[in-house]
C-alpha positions as CSV (number, residue, x, y, z in Angstrom):
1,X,-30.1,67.3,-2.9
2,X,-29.8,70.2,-5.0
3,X,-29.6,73.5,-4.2
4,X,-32.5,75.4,-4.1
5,X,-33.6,77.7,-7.4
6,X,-33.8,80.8,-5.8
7,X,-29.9,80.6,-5.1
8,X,-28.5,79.5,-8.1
9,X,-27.0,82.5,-10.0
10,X,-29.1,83.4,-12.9
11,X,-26.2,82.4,-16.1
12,X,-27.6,84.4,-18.9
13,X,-26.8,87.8,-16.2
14,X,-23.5,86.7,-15.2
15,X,-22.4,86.0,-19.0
16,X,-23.6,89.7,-19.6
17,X,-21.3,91.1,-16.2
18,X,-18.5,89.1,-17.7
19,X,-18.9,90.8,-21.0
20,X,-19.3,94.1,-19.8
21,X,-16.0,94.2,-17.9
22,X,-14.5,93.1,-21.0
23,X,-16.2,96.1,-22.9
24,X,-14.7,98.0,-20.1
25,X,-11.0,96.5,-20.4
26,X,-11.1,97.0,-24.0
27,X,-12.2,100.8,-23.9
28,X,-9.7,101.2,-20.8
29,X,-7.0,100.0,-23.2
30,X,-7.9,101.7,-25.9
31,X,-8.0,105.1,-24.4
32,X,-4.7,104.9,-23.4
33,X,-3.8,104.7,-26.9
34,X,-2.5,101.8,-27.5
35,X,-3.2,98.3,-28.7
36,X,-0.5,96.0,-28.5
37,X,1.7,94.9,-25.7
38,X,5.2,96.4,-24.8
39,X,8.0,94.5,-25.6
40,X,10.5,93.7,-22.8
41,X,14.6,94.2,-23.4
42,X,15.3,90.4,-24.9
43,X,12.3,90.9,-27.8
44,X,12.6,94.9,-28.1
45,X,16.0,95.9,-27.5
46,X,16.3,99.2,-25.1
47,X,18.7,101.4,-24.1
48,X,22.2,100.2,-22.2
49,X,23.9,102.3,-19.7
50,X,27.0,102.4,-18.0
51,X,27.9,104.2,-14.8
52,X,31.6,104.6,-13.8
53,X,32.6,105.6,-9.6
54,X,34.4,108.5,-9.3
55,X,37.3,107.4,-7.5
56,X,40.8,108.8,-7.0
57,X,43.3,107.9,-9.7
58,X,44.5,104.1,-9.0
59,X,42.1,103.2,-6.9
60,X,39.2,100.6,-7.1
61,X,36.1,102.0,-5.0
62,X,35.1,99.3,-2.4
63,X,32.8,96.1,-3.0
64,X,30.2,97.1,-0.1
65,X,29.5,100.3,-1.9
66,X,29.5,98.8,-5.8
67,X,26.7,96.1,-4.3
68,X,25.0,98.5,-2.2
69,X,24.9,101.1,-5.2
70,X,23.8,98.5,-7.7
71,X,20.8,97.7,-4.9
72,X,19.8,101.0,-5.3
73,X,19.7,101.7,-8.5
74,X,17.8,98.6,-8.8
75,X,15.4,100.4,-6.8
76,X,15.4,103.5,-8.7
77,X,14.6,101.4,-11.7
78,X,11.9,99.3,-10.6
79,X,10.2,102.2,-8.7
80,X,10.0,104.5,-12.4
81,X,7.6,101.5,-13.2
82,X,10.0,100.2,-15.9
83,X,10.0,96.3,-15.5
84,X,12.6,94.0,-16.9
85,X,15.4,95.9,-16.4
86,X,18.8,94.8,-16.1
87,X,21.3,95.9,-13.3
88,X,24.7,94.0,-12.8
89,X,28.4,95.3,-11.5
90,X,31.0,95.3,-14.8
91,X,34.7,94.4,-13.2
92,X,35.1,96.8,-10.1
93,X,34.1,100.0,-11.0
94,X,31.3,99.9,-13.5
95,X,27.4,99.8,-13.1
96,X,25.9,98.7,-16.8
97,X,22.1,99.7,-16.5
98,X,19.6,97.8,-19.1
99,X,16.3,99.1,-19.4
100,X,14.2,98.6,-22.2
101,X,12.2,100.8,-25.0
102,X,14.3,103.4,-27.1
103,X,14.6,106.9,-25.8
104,X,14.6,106.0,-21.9
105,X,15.9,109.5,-21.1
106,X,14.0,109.6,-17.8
107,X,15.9,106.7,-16.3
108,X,19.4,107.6,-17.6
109,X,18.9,110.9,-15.6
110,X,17.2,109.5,-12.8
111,X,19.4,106.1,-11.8
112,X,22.9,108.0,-12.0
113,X,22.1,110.7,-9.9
114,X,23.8,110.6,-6.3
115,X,20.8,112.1,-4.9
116,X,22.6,113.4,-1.5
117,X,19.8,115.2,0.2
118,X,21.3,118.2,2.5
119,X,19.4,120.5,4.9
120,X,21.3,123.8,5.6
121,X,20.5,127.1,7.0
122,X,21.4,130.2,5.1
123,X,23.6,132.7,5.8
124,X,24.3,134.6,2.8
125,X,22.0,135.5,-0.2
126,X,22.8,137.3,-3.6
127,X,22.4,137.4,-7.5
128,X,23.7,134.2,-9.1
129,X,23.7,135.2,-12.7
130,X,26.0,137.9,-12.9
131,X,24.2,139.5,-16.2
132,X,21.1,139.7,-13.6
133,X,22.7,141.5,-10.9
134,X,21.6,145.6,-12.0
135,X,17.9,144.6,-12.6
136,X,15.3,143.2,-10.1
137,X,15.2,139.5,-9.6
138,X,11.8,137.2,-10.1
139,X,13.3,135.9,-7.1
140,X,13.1,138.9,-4.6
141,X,16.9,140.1,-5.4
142,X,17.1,143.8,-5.9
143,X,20.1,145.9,-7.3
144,X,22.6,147.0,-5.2
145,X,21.6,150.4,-2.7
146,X,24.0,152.3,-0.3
147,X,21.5,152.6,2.3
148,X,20.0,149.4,3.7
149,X,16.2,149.1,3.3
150,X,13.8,147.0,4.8
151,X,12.0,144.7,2.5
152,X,8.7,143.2,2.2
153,X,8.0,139.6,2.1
154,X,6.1,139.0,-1.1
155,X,2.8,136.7,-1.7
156,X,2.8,133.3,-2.6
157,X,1.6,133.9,-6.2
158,X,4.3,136.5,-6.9
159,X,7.0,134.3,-6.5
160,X,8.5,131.2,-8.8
161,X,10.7,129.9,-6.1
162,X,10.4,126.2,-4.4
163,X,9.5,126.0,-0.8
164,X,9.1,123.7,1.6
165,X,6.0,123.2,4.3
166,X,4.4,121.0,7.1
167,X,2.3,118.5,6.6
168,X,-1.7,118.9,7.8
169,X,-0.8,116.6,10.9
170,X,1.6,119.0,11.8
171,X,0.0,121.7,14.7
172,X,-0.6,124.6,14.2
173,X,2.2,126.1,16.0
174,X,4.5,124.6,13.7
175,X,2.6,124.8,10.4
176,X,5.0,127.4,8.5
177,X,2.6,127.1,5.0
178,X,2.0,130.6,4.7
179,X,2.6,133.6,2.4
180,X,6.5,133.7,3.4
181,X,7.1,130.0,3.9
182,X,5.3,129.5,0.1
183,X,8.0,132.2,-1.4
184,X,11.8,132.9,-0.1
185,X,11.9,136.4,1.4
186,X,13.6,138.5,-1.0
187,X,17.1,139.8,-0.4
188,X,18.7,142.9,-1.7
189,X,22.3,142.2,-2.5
190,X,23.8,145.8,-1.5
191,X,27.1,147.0,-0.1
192,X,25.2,148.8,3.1
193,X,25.2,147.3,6.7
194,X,22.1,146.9,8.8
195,X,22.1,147.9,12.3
196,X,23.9,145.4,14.6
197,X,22.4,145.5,17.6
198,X,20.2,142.6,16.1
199,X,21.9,139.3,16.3
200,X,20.2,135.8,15.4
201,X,19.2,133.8,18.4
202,X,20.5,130.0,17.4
203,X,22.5,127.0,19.3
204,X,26.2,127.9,19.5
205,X,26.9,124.1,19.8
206,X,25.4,123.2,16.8
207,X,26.5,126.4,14.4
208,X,29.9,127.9,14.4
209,X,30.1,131.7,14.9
210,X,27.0,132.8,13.9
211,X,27.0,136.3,11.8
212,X,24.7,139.3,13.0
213,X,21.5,140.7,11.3
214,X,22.9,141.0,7.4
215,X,19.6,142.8,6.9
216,X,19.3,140.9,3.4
217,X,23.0,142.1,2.1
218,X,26.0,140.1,1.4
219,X,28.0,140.6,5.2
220,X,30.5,138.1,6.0
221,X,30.5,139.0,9.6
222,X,31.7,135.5,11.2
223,X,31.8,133.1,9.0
224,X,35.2,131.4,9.1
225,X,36.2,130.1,5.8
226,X,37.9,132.9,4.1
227,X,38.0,130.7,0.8
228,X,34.4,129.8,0.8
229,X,33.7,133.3,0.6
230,X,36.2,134.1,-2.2
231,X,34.7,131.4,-4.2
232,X,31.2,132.8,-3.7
233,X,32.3,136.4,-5.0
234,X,33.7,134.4,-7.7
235,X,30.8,132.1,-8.3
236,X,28.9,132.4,-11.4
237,X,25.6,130.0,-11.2
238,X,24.2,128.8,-14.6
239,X,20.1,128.7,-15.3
240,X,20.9,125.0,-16.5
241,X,22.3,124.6,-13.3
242,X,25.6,124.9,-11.8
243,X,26.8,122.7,-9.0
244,X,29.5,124.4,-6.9
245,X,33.0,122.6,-6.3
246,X,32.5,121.3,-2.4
247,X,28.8,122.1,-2.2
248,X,28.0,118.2,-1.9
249,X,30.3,117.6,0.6
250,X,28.7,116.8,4.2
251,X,31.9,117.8,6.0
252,X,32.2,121.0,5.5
253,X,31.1,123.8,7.8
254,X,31.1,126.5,5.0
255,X,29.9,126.2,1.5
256,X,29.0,127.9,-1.6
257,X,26.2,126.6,-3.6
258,X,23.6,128.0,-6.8
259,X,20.0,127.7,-6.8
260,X,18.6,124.9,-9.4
261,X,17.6,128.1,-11.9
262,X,21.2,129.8,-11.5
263,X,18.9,133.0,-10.1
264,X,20.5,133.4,-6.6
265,X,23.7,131.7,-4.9
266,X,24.6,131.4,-1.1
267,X,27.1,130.7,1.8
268,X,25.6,128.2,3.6
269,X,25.9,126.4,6.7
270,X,27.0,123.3,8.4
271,X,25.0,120.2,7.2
272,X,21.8,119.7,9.8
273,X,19.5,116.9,8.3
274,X,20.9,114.6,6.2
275,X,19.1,112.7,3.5
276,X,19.6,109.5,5.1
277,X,17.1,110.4,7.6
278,X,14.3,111.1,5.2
279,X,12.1,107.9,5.5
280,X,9.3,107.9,3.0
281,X,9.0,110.1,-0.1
282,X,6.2,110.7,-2.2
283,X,4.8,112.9,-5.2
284,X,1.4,114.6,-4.1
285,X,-0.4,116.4,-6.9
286,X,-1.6,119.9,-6.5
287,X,-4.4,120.9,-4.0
288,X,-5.9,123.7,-5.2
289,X,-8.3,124.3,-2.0
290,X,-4.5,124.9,0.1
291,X,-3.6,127.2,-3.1
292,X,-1.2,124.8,-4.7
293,X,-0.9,124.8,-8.6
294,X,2.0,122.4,-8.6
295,X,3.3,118.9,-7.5
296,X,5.2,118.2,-4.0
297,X,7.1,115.9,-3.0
298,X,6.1,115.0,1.0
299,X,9.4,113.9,3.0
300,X,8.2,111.8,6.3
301,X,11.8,111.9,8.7
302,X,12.9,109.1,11.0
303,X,12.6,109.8,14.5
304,X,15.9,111.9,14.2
305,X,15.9,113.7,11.3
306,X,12.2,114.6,12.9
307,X,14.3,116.2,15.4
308,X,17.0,117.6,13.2
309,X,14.4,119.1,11.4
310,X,12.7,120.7,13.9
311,X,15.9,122.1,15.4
312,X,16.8,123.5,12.2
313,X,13.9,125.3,11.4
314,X,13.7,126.8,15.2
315,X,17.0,128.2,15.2
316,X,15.7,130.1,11.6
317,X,12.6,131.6,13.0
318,X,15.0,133.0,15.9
319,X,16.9,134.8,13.7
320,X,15.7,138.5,13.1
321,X,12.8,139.2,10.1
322,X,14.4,139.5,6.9
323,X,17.5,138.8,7.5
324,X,19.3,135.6,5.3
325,X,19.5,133.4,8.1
326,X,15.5,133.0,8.2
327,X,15.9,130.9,5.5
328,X,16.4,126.9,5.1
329,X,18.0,125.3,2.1
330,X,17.8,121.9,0.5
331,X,20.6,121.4,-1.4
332,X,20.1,117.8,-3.5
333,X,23.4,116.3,-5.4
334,X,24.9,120.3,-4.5
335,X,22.3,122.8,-5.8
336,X,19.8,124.3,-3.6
337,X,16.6,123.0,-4.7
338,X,14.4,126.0,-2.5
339,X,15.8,127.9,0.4
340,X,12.0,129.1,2.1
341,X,12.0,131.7,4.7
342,X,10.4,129.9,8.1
343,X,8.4,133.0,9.3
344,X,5.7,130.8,10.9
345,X,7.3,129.0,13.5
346,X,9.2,126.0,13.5
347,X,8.3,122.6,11.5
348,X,7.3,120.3,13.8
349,X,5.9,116.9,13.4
350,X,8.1,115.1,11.0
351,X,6.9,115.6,7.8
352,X,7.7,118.3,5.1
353,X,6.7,118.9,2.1
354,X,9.0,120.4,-1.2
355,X,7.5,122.0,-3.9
356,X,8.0,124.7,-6.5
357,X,7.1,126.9,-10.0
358,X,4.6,124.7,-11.8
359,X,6.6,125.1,-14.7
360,X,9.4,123.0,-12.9
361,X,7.8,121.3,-10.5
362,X,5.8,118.4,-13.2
363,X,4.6,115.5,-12.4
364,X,7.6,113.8,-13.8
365,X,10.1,115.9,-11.9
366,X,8.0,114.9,-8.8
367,X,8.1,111.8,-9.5
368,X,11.9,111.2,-10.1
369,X,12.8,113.4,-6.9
370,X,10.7,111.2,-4.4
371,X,12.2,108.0,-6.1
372,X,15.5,109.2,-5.4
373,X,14.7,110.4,-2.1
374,X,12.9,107.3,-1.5
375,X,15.7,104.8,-1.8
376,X,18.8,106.8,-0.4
377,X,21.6,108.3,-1.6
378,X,24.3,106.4,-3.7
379,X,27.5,105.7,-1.6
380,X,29.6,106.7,-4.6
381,X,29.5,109.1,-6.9
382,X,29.6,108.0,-10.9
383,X,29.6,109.6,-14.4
384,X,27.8,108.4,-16.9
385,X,30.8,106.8,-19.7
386,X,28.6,105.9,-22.1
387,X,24.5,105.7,-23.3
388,X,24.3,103.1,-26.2
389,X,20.7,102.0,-27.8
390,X,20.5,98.5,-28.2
391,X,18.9,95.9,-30.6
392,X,16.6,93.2,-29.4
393,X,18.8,90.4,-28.1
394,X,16.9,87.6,-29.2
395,X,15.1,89.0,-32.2
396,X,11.7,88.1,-34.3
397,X,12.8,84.7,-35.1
398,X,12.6,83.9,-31.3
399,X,9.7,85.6,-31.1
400,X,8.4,83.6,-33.5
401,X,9.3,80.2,-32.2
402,X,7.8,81.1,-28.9
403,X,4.1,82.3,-30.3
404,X,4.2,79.3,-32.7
405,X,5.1,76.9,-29.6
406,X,2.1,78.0,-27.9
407,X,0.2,77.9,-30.6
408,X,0.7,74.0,-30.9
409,X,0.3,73.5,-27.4
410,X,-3.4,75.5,-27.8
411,X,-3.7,73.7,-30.8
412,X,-3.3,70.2,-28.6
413,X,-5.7,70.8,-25.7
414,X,-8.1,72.1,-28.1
415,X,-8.1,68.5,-30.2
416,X,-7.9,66.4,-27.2
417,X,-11.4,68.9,-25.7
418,X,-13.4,68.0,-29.1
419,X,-11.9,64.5,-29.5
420,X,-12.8,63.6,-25.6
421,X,-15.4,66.1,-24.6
422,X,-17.1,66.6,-28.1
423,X,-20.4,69.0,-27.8
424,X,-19.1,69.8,-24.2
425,X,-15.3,70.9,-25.6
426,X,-16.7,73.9,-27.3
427,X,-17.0,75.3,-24.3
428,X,-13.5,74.4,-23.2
429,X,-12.5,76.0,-26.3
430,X,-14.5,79.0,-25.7
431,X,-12.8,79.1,-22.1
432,X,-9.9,79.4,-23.5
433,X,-10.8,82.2,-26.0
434,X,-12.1,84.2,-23.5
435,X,-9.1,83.9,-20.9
436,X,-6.4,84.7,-23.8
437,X,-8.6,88.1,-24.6
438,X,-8.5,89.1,-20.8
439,X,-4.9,87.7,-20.5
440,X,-3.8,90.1,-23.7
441,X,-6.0,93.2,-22.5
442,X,-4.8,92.8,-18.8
443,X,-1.0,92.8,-20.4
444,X,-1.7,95.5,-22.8
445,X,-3.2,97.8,-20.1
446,X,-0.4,97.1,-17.6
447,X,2.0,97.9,-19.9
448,X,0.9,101.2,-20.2
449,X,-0.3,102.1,-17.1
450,X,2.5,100.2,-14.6
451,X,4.7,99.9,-17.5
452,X,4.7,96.0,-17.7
453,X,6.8,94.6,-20.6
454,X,6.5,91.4,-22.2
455,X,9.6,89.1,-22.3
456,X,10.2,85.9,-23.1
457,X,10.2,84.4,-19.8
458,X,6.6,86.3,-19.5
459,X,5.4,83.9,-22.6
460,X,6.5,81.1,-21.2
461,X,4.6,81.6,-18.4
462,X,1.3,82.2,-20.5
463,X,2.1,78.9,-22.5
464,X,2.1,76.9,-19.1
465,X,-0.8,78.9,-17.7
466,X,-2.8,77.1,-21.0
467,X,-2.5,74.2,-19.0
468,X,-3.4,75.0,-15.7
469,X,-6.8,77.2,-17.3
470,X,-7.5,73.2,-18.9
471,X,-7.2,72.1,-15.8
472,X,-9.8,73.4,-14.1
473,X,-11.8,73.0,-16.8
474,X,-11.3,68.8,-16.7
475,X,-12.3,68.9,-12.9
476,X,-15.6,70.6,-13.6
477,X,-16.3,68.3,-16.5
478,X,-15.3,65.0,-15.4
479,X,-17.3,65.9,-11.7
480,X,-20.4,66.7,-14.2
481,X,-20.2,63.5,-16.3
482,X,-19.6,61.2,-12.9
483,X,-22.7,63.0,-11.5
484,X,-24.5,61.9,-14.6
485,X,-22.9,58.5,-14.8
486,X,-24.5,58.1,-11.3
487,X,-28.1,58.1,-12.7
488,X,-28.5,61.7,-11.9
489,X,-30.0,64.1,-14.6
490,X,-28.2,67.2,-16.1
491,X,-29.6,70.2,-14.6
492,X,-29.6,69.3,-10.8
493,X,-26.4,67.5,-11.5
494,X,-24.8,70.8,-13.0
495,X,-25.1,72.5,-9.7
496,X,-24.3,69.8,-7.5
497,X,-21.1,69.3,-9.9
498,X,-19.9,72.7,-9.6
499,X,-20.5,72.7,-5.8
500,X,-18.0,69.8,-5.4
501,X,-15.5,70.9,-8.3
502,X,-15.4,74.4,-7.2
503,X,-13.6,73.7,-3.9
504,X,-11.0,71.5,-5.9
505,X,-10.4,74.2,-8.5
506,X,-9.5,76.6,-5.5
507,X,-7.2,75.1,-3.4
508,X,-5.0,74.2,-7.1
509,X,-4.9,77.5,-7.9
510,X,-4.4,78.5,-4.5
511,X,-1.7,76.6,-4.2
512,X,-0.2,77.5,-7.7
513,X,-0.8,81.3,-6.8
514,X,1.5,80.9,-3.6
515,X,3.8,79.4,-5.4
516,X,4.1,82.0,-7.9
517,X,4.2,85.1,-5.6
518,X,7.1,83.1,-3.1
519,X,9.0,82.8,-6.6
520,X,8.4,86.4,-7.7
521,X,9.8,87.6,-4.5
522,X,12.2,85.4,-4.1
523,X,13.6,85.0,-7.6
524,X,15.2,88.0,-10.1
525,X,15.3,88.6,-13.6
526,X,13.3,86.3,-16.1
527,X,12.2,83.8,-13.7
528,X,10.4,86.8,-11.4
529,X,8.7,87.3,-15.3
530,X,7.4,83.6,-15.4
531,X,6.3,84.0,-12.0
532,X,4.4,87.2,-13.1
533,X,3.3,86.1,-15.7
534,X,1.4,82.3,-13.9
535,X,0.2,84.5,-11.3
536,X,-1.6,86.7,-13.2
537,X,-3.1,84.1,-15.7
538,X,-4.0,81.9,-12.7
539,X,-6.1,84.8,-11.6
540,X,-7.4,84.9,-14.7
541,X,-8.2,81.2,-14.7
542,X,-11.0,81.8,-11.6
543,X,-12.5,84.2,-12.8
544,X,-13.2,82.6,-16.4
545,X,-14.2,79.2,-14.8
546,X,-16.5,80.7,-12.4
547,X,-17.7,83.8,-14.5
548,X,-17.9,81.7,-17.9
549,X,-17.4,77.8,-17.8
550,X,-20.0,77.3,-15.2
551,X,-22.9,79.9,-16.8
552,X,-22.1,78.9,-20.3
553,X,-22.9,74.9,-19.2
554,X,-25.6,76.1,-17.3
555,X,-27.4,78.1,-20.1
556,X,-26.5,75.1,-22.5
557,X,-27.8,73.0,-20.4
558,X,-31.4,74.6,-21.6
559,X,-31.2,73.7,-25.0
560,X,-32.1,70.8,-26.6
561,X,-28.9,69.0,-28.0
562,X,-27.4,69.2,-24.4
563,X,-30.2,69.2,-22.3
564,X,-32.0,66.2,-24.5
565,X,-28.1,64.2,-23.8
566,X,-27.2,64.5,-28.1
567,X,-24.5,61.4,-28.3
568,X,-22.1,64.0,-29.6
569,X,-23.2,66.4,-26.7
570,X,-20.3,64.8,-24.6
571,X,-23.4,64.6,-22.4
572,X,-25.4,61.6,-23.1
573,X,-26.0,59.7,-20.1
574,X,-26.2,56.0,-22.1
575,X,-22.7,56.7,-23.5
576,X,-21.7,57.9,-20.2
577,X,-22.7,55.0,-18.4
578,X,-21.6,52.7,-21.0
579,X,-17.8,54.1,-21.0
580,X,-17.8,54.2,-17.1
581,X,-17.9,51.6,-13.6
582,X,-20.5,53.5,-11.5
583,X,-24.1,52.2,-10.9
584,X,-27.1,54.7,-11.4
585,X,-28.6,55.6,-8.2
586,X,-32.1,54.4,-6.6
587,X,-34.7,56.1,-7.6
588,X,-35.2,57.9,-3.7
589,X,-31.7,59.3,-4.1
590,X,-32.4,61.0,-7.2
591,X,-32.3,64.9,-6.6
């Protein structure tokens, strides 16, 4: 029997929700500004780097390290969004780094860095740009006074520096967002001494020889490297940045270390969180409603670091108001990203967030900090010994012999739809039109938005997808024209057809959708393209057959040279029967 009217999709409405989304896709891909697809590293050429370990002289850095940095640089790579990139050890030392497009300046900064995340608490503050030191400082810093004066903490909005707060989950106890937390409590960088009778209240077990109140100037009271503290009178910080000898080194107790602008420099403490317990990082745009006017990056800590954390932060909100120690830095690859005052109570809670000036803090810095937080720090620490831009490797000519492959295989199924199907192989045809227009908008708009890149391997894949789209076009078909060999007539056999052929065409693409996601994961380099690449156009497949083929017989089926069985139709029910083994149906069985 077939199915009753009332639930059998009306074609002509379906055709016109097809058409729309591809309205849609097209204006989507044309408001991003761009038309045509990007062009992966063999057919565009890109730009080739290569990373060499800092090792001591002689000596070959270990293999655990080499693979485990190349797996996270991999990381680094595939989490910019850049697809197709190439990362593989060069003899025992070197990383070389493919990525392509021209002017990838964003990943040659991004996948060298070391990206050794450091949480410290302060214990001296003072000018870092030596020029800088008689004026005031955006940062708070004031010039130098022979009495000691009590300063005030200044509101968010005054202040350019990077902070660091809780998370909403956090309680309220231990959410340290506020007017302090958001700017680093300024500190006067004078000769006078504040009154001792003040001392910070902190673990002895886990910092060494705390100093007393410094009152916001440069006192050295109890901090035991003598030569950490000549080399901060010496330092000099830079506004491009100026990473201190031994301020990346989790070992020591004592070290000296810039800000990322060069504005202020420090004596900081022993090492409390370490990077390697940050678990999750992610860039947050701005919330205006919480006042923010610039991107964070939220840190979520392991259990330990969770702890760590919390610890760290406690032992600085012990310390006496306005005094250095108050404040937490995070030092990244040696330079002190923000050093916020906790004046709110300790972070509990395990989450944190970092953020900064708007004018620093972009989406794209964002984003490149949480990738490298994301994936770990390297285990080694490399230099970049040369940045080369590179021509395609395989060039127009094999581009050309791929699109003119699949072009002849098109050019095949197309012949052998009109020569078998005839009438009915237009709509084959137009199948086909229709699945290569969403196949090249869906690549176009991934490109730009995911930054997908065609390769070769990707090609490939959409030449063998050609197939697999015929394919479920012959099921349909050849279910229809056995309906209709059967004695049945076209309309009710359409639907009763596409009830049967449907389930068919499901479980094959089912089963080649499996197939290519366990290869895509499983698989690197170009095959992970050509798995990509069959996934996505077996997707593609469904939709067209069940959002095109199926409507477009259906509404053909209404017109007279299909509907009336034309001998060229492909539908003709005397041809049918004459080319095929099965006898009509009684007369009761007829739908």
């Amino acid at each position: 029997m077939a199915p009753p009217r009332s639930s059998i999709p009306n074609p002509a409405r379906t055709l016109l929700g097809l058409l729309a989304v591809m309205v849609a896709l097209t204006g989507v891909m044309f408001l991003q500004g761009r038309s045509t697809p990007k062009l992966g590293l063999d057919l565009a050429g890109g730009t080739t780097v290569t990373l060499t370990a800092k090792t001591e002289a002689g000596k070959n850095p270990p293999a655990s390290q080499m693979d485990q940095a190349v797996k996270i640089i991999t990381q680094r790579v595939n989490g910019l969004g850049v697809s197709d990139a190439e990362v593989n050890k060069q003899g025992s030392n070197n990383i070389v780094v493919s990525v392509p497009g021209e002017g990838q300046q964003q990943v040659v900064d991004t996948i060298g860095k070391t990206a050794k995340l450091q949480f410290r608490q302060v214990y001296v503050v003072g000018v870092g740009t030596p020029a800088a030191a008689p004026s005031v400082s955006p940062t708070g810093s004031v010039s130098p006074s022979t009495t000691p004066k009590a300063t005030t903490t200044p509101k968010a909005s005054e202040s350019p520096k990077a902070g660091v707060k809780p998370s909403a989950s956090s309680t309220p106890r231990s959410r340290a967002l506020s007017e302090a937390l958001a700017a680093p409590t300024p500190t006067p960088s004078g000769t006078g001494k504040s009154s001792p009778s003040a001392t910070p209240s902190v673990n002895p077990s886990v910092v060494p020889s705390l100093p007393p109140d410094l009152g916001g100037q440069e006192d050295f009271t109890g901090i035991e490297d003598k030569a950490v503290i000549d080399q901060y009178k010496k330092l000099a910080c830079s506004p491009n940045g100026t990473t201190a000898p031994g301020s990346n080194d989790p070992t020591k107790k004592w070290v000296a270390a810039c800000d990322k602008d060069g504005k202020e420099k420090y004596i900081l403490g022993p090492v409390r969180v370490e990077g390697t317990q940050v678990s999750d990082a992610n860039a947050m745009p701005p919330d205006p409603q919480q006042g923010q006017s610039s991107w964070t990056v939220a840190i979520k800590f392991k259990s330990a670091g969770g702890r760590q954390f919390a610890a760290v932060t406690t032992d600085a909100y012990k310390a006496p108001a306005e005094t250095p120690q108050r404040r937490v830095a995070i030092v990244l690859d040696g330079q002190v990203v923000s050093a916020p005052s906790i004046d709110n109570g300790p972070i509990t809670g395990g989450t944190a967030s970092i953020f900064g000036p708007p004018d620093s803090f972009t989406q794209t810095y964002a984003d490149d900090l949480a990738n490298v937080l994301k994936y770990g720090a390297l285990p080694l620490e490399f230099t970049q010994s040369s940045i080369d831009e590179v021509s395609s490797t395989l060039g127009s000519d094999q581009l050309r012999g791929g699109l003119i492959a699949g072009a002849i295989g098109l050019a095949l199924v197309v012949l052998y739809c009109m020569v078998y199907y005839q009438g009915l192989g237009l709509v084959a045809v137009s199948s086909l039109v229709v699945a290569s227009a969403i196949t090249y908008l869906s690549v176009v708009i991934l490109g730009e938005g995911m930054g997908f890149r065609l390769s070769l391997p990707h090609i490939i894949g959409l030449i063998v997808s050609i197939g697999i789209t015929a394919d479920s076009f012959i099921v349909y078909f050849e279910r229809l024209r056995d309906e209709l060999r059967a004695g049945r007539t076209l309309r009710p056999s359409i639907e009763s057809a596409w009830k049967r052929a449907r389930r068919t065409i499901l479980v094959a693409d089912a089963v080649t959708f499996l197939a290519a996601v366990v290869l895509y994961f499983l698989a690197v380099g170009g095959v992970r393209g050509f798995a990509f690449a069959m996934g996505l156009t077996t997707l593609i497949d469904v939709v067209v057959v069940f959002f095109f083929t199926k409507p477009l017989v259906a509404l053909l089926s209404r017109t007279r040279f299909f509907g009336k069985g034309h001998r060229l139709s492909g539908l003709s029910p005397s041809r049918l029967r004459r080319g095929g083994t099965t006898a009509p149906l009684p007369k009761s069985q007829e739908a």
